[in-house]
C-alpha positions as CSV (number, residue, x, y, z in Angstrom):
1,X,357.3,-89.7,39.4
2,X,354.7,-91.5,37.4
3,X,355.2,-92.1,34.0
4,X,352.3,-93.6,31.7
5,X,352.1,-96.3,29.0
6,X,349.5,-95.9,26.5
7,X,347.0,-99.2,25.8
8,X,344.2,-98.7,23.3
9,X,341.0,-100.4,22.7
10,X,340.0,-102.0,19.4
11,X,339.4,-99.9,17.2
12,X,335.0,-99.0,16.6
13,X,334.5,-100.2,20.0
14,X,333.9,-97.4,21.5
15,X,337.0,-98.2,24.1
16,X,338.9,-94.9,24.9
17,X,342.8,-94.9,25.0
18,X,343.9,-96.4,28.1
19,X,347.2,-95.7,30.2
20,X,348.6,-97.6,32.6
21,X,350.2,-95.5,35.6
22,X,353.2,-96.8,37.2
23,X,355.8,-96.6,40.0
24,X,358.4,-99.2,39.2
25,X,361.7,-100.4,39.9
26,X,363.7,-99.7,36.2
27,X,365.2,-103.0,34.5
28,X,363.0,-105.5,35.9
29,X,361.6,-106.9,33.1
30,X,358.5,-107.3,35.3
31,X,355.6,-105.6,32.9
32,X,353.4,-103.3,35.4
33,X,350.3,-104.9,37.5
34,X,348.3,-101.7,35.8
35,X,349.8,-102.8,32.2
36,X,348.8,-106.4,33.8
37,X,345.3,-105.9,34.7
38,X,344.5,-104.2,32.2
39,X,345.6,-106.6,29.2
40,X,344.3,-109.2,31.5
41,X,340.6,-107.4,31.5
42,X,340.6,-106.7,28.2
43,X,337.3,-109.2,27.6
44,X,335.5,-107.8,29.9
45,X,336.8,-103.8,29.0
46,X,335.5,-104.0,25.5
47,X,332.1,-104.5,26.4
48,X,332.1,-101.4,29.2
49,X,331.7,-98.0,28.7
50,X,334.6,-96.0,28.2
51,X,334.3,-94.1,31.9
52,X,337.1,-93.8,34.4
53,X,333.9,-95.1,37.1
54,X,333.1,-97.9,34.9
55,X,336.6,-99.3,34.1
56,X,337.2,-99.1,37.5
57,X,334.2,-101.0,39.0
58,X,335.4,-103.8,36.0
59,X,338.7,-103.7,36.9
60,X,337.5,-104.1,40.8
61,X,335.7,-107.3,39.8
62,X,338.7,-108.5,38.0
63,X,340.7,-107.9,40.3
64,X,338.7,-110.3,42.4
65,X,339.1,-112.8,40.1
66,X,342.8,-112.5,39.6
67,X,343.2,-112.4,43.7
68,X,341.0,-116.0,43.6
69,X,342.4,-117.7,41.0
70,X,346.4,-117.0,43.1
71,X,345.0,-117.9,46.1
72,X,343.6,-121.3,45.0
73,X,340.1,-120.0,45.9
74,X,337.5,-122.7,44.0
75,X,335.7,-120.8,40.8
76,X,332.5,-121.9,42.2
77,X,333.3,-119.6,45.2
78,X,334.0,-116.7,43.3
79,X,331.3,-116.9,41.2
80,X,328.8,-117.4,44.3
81,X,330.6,-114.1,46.2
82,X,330.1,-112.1,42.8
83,X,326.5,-113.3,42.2
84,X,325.8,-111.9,45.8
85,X,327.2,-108.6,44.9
86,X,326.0,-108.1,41.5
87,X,322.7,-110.1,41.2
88,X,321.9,-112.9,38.4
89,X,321.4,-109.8,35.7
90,X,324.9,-110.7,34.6
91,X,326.6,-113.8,33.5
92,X,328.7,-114.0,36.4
93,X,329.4,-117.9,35.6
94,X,330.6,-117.1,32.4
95,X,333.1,-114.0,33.3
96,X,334.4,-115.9,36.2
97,X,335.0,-118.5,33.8
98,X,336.6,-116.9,31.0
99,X,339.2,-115.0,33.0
100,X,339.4,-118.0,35.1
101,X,341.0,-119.7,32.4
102,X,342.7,-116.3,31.1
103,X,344.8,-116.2,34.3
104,X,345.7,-119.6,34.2
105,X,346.5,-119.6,30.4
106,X,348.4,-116.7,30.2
107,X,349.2,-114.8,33.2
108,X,349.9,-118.2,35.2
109,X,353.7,-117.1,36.7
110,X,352.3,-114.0,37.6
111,X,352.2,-114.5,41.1
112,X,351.2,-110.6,42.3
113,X,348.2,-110.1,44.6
114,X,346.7,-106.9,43.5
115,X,345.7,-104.7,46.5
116,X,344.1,-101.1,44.6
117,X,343.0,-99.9,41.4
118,X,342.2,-96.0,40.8
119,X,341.4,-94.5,37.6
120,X,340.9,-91.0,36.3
121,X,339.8,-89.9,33.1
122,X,341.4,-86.6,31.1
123,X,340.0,-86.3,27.9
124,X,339.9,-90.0,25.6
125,X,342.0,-91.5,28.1
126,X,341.7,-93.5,31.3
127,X,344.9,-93.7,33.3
128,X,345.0,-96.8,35.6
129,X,347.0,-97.2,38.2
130,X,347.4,-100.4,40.4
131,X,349.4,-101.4,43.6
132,X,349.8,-104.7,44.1
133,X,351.6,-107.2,46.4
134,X,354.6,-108.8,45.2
135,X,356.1,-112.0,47.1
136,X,359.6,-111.8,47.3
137,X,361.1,-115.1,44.8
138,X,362.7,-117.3,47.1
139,X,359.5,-116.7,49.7
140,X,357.0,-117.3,46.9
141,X,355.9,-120.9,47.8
142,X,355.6,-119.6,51.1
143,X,353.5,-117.1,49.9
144,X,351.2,-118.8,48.0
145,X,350.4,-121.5,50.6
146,X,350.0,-118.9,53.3
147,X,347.2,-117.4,50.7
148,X,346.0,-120.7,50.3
149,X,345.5,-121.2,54.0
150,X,343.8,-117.8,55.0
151,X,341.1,-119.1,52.0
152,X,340.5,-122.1,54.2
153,X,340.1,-120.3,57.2
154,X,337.4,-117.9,55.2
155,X,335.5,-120.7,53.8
């Protein structure tokens, strides 16, 4: 059974109360991918409206960004797959640059591959939920160059 965690916004942004859905194993210690990606988006949240459909297309493209930056996909290659997707209205470069370095800084040992993200709004609050992939320790090096090769083969 799901059980939620609330997140809120800052406060006069306009940001509703956010909760994270999740489905996890008790006593890991392991915060939530949903918990995750959301602190994780918070840059880019706090400029969106406070829809279900809009945090979800946001939390989409940072899941994009999250996916790249694990799989060793170059930021230039991100930013050029975005830019095709979203136009030149936004500052792609920027975004992809910001939460480049926001993986990397803070959620670098996260090694997850985040596969879905839903949302659904009930009243001031958007619940998030978020499967991801998890690589098993020992296989994580593994892991993480088999990513790294199915880029190549993609670019």
């Amino acid at each position: 059974m799901p059980r939620s965690a609330p997140c809120h916004g800052p406060p006069g942004t306009g940001v509703p109360k956010i909760s994270a859905l999740f489905r996890g194993p008790p006593g890991t210690g392991v915060p939530k991918i949903s918990e995750t990606l959301v602190a994780y988006a918070q840059p880019l949240l706090s400029e969106i409206s406070g829809t279900a459909s809009a945090w979800r297309a946001a939390l989409y493209l940072v899941a994009i960004i999250w996916n790249g930056v694990l799989m060793g996909v170059p930021e230039s290659e991100i930013v050029a797959v975005l830019q095709r997707g979203l136009g030149t209205s936004a500052d792609v470069p920027g975004l992809v640059r910001r939460l480049f370095e926001r993986k990397l800084s803070l959620f670098a040992d996260d090694p997850r591959l985040i596969l879905d993200v839903q949302t659904q709004q009930r009243g001031d609050h958007v619940y998030v939920h978020a499967t991801c992939l998890t690589p098993i320790a020992d296989e994580a090096g593994a892991s993480a160059r088999l990513f790294r090769m199915r880029a190549a083969v993609r670019g």
